[in-house]
DOKE-215563 format. One record per atom (N, C-alpha, C): atom name; x, y, z. Coordinates in pm, whole numbers. Atoms other than C-alpha are relative to their C-alpha. Layout:
! DOKE-215563
@at: CA; x: X; y: Y; z: Z
...
! end
This chain:
! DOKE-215563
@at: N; x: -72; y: -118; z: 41
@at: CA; x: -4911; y: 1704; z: -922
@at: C; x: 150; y: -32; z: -2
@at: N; x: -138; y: 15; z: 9
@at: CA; x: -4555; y: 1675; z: -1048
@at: C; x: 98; y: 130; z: 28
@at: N; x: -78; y: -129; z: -91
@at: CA; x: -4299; y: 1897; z: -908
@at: C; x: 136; y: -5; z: -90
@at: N; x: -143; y: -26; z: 71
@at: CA; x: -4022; y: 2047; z: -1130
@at: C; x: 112; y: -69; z: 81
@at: N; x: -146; y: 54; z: -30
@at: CA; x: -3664; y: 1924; z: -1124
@at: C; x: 59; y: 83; z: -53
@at: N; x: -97; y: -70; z: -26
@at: CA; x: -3398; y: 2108; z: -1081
@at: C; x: 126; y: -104; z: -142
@at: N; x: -145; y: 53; z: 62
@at: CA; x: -3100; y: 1975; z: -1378
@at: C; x: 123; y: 66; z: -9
@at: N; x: -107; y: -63; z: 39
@at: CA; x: -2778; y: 2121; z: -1366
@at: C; x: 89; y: -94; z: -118
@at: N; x: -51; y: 37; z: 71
@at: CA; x: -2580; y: 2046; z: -1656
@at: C; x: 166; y: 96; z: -33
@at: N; x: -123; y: -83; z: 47
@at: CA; x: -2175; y: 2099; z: -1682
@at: C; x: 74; y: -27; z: -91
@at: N; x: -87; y: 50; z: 87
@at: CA; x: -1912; y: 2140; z: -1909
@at: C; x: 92; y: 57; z: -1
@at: N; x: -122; y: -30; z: 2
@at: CA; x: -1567; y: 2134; z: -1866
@at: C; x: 114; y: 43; z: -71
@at: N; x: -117; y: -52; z: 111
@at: CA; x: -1421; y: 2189; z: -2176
@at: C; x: -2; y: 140; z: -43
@at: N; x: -12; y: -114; z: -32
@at: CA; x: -1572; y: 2501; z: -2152
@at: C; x: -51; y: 118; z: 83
@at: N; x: -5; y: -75; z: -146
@at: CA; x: -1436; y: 2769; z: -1895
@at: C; x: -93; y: 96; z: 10
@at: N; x: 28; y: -111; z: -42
@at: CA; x: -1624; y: 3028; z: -1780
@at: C; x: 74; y: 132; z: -28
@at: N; x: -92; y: -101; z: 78
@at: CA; x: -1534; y: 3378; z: -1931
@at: C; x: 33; y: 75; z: 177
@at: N; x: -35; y: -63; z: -139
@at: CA; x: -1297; y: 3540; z: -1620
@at: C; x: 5; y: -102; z: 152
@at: N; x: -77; y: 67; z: -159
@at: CA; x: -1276; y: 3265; z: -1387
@at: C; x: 126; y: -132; z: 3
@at: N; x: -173; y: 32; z: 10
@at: CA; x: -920; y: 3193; z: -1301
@at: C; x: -23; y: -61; z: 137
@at: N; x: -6; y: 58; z: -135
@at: CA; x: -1007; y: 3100; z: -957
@at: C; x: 6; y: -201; z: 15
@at: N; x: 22; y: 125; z: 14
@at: CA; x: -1073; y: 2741; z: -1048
@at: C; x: 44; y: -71; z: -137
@at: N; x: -88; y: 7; z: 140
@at: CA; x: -849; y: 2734; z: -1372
@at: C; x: 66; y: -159; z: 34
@at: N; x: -62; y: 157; z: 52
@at: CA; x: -724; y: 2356; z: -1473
@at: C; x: -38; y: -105; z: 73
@at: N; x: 52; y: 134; z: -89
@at: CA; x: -931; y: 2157; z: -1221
@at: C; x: -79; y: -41; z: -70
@at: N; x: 117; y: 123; z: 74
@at: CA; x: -1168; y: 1909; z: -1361
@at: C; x: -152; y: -9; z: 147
@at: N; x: 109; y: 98; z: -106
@at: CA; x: -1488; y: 1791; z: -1162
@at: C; x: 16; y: -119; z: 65
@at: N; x: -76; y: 118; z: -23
@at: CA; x: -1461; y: 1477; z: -950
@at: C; x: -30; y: -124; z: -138
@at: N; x: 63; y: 85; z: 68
@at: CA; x: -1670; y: 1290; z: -1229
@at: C; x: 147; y: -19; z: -105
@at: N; x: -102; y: 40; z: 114
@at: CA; x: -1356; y: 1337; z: -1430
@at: C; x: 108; y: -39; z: 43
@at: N; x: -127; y: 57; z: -94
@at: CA; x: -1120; y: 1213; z: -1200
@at: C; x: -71; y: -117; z: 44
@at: N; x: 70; y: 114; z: -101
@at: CA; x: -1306; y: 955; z: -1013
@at: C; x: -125; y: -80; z: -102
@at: N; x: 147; y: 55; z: 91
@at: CA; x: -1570; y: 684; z: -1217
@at: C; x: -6; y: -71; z: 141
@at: N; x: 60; y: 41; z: -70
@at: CA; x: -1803; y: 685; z: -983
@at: C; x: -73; y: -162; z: 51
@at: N; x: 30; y: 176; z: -19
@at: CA; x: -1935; y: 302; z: -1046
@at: C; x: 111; y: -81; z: 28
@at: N; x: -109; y: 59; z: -98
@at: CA; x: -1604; y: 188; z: -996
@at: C; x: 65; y: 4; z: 126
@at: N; x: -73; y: -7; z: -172
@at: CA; x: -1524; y: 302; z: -666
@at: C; x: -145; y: -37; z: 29
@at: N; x: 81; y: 128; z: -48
@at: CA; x: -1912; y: 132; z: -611
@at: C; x: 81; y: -118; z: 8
@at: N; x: -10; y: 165; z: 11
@at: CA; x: -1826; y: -148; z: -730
@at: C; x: 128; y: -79; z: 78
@at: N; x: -113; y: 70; z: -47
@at: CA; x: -1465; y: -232; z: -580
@at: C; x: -11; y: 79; z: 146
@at: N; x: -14; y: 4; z: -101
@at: CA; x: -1573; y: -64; z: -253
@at: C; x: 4; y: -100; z: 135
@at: N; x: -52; y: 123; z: -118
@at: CA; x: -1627; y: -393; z: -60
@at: C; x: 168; y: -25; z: -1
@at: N; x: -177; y: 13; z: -34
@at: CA; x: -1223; y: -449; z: -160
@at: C; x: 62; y: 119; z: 68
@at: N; x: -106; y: -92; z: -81
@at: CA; x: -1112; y: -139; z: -55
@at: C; x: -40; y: 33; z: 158
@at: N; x: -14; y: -42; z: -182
@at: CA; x: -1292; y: -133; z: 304
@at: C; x: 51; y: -144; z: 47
@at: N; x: -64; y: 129; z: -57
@at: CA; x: -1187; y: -517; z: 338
@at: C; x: 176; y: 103; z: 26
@at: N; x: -156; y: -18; z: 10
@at: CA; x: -802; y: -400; z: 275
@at: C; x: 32; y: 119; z: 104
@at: N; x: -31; y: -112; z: -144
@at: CA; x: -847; y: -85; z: 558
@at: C; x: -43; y: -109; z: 77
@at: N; x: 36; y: 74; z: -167
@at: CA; x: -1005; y: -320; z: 791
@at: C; x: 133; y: -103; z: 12
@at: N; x: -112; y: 50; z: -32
@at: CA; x: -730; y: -515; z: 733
@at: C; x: 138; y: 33; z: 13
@at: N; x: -92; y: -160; z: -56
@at: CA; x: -470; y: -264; z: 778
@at: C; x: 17; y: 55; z: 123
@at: N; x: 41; y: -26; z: -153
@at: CA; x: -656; y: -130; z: 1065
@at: C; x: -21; y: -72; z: 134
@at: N; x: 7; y: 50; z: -128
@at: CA; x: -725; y: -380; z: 1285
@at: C; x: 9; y: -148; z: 12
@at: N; x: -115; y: 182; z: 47
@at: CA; x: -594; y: -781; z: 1341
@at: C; x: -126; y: -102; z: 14
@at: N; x: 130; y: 153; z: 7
@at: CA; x: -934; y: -980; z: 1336
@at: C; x: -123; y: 115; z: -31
@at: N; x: 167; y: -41; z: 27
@at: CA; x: -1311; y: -952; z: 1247
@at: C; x: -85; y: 17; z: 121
@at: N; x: 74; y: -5; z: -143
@at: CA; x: -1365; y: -987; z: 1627
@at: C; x: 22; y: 218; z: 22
@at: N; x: -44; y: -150; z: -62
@at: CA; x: -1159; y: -623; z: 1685
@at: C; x: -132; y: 120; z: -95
@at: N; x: 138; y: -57; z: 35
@at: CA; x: -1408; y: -488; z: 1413
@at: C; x: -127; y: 50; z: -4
@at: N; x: 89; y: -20; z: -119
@at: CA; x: -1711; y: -625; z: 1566
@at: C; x: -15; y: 101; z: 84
@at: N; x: 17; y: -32; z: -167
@at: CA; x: -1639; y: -463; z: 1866
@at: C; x: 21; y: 152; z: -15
@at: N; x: 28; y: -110; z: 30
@at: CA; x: -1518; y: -140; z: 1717
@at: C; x: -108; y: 87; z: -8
@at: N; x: 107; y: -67; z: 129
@at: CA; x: -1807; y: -54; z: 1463
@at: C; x: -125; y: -72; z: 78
@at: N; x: 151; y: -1; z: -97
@at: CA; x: -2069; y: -214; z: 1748
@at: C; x: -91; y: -47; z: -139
@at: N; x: 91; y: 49; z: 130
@at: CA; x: -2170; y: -462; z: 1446
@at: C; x: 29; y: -169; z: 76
@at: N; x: -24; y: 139; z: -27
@at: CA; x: -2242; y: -861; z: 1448
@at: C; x: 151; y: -36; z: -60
@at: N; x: -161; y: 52; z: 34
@at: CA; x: -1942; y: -1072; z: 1416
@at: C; x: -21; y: -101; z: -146
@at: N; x: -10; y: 91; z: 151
@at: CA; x: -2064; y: -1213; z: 1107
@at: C; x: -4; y: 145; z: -113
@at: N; x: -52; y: -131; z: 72
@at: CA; x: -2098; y: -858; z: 968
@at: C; x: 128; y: 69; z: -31
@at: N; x: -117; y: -20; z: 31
@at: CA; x: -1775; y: -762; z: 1030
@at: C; x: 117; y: -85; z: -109
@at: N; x: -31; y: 113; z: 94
@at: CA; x: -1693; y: -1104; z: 890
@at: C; x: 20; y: 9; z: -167
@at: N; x: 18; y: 2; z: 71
@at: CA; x: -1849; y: -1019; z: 592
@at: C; x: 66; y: 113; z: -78
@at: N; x: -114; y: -126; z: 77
@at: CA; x: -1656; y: -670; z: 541
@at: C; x: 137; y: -70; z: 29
@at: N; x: -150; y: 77; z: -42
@at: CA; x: -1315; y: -863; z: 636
@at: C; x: -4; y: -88; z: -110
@at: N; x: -26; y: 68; z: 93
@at: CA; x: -1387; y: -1091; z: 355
@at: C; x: -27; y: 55; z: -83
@at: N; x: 67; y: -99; z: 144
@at: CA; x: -1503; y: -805; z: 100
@at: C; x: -112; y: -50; z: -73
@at: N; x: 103; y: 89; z: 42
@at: CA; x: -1846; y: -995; z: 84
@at: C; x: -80; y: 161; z: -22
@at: N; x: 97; y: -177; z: -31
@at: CA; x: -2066; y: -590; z: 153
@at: C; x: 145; y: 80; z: 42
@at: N; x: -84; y: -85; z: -32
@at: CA; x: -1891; y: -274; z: 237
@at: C; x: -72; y: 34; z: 120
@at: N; x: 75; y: -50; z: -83
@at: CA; x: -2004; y: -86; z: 534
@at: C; x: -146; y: 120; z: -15
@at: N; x: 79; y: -60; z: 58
@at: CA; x: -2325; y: 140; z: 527
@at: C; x: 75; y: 137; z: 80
@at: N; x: -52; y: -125; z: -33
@at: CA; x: -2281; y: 514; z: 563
@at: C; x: 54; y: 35; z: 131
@at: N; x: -11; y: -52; z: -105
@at: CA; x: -2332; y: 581; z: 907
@at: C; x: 149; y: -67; z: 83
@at: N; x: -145; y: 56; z: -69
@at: CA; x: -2019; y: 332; z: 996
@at: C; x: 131; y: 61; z: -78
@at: N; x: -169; y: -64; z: 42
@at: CA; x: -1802; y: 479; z: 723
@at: C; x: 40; y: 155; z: 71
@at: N; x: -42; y: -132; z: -82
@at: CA; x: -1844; y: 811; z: 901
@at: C; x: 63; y: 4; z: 118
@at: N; x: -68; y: -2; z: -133
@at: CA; x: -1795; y: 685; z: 1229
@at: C; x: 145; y: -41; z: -29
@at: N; x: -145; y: 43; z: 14
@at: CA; x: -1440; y: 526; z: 1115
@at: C; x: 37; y: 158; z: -73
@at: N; x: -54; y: -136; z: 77
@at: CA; x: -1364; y: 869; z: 868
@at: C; x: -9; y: 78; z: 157
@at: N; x: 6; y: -60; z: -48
@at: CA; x: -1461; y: 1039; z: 1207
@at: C; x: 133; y: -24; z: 161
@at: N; x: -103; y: 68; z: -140
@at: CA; x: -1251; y: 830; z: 1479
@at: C; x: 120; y: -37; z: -25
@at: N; x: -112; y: 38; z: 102
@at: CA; x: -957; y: 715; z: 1263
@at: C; x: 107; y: 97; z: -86
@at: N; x: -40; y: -88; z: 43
@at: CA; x: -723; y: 996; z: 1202
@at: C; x: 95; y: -68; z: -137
@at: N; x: -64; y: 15; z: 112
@at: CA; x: -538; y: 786; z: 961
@at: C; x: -111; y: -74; z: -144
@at: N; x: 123; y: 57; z: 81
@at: CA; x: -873; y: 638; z: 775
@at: C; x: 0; y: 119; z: -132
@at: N; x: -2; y: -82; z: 147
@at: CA; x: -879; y: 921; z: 519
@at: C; x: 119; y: 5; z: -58
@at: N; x: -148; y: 1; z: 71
@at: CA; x: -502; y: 924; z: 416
@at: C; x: -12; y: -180; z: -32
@at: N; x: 17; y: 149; z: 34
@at: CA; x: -520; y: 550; z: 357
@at: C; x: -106; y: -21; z: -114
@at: N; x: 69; y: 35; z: 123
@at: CA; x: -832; y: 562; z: 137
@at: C; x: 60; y: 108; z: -89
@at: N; x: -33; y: -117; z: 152
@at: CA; x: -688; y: 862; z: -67
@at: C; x: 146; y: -44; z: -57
@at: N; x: -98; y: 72; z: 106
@at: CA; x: -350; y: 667; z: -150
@at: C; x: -65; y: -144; z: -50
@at: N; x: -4; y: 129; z: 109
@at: CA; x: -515; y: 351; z: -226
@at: C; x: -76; y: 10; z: -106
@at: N; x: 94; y: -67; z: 158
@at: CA; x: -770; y: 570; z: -486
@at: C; x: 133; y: 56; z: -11
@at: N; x: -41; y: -64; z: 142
@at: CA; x: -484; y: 743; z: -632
@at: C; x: 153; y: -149; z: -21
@at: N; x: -130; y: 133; z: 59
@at: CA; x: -238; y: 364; z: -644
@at: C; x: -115; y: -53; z: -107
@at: N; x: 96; y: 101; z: 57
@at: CA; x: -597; y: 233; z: -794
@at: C; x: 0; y: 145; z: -204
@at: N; x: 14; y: -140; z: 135
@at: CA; x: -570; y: 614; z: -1061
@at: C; x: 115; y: -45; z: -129
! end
């Protein structure tokens, strides 16, 4: 048994009759290409980790990962998986101002 899907489909070019509340913003899809912030995310968590903290050991020991893992985000080989980017977005009061100027130096 196949189970409906849900599609939403938008369009920006045109507004909604009466809503001013959300007048001249775009969606992120139109600000942000999503495959490119994939794809160049190993560079941009290498360049916070290196920002943030002075070796792949301090990393390690942070983010409670192997030292070849950290290794491997320190050299922009992988990025981190979710649950570590939260814990840094969550412990790191300057971790979100840092990724939101180097997405809008990268805009």
């Amino acid at each position: 048994m196949t189970r409906p899907r849900l599609t939403l489909i938008v369009n920006n070019d045109a507004p909604c009759p009466g809503d001013t509340l959300g007048a001249g913003l775009s969606s992120w899809s139109n600000r942000l290409d999503p495959y490119a912030l994939k794809a160049g995310a190993a560079d941009l968590w290498s360049a916070y980790f290196r920002n943030s903290f002075s070796s792949p050991r301090e990393v390690a020991l942070f983010c409670d990962v192997s030292f070849q893992t950290a290794l491997n985000w320190w050299g922009a080989v992988t990025a981190p998986a979710s649950h570590t980017a939260l814990l840094i977005m969550l412990t790191d009061p300057g971790a979100p101002a840092f990724f939101q100027d180097q997405l809008r130096r990268a805009a």
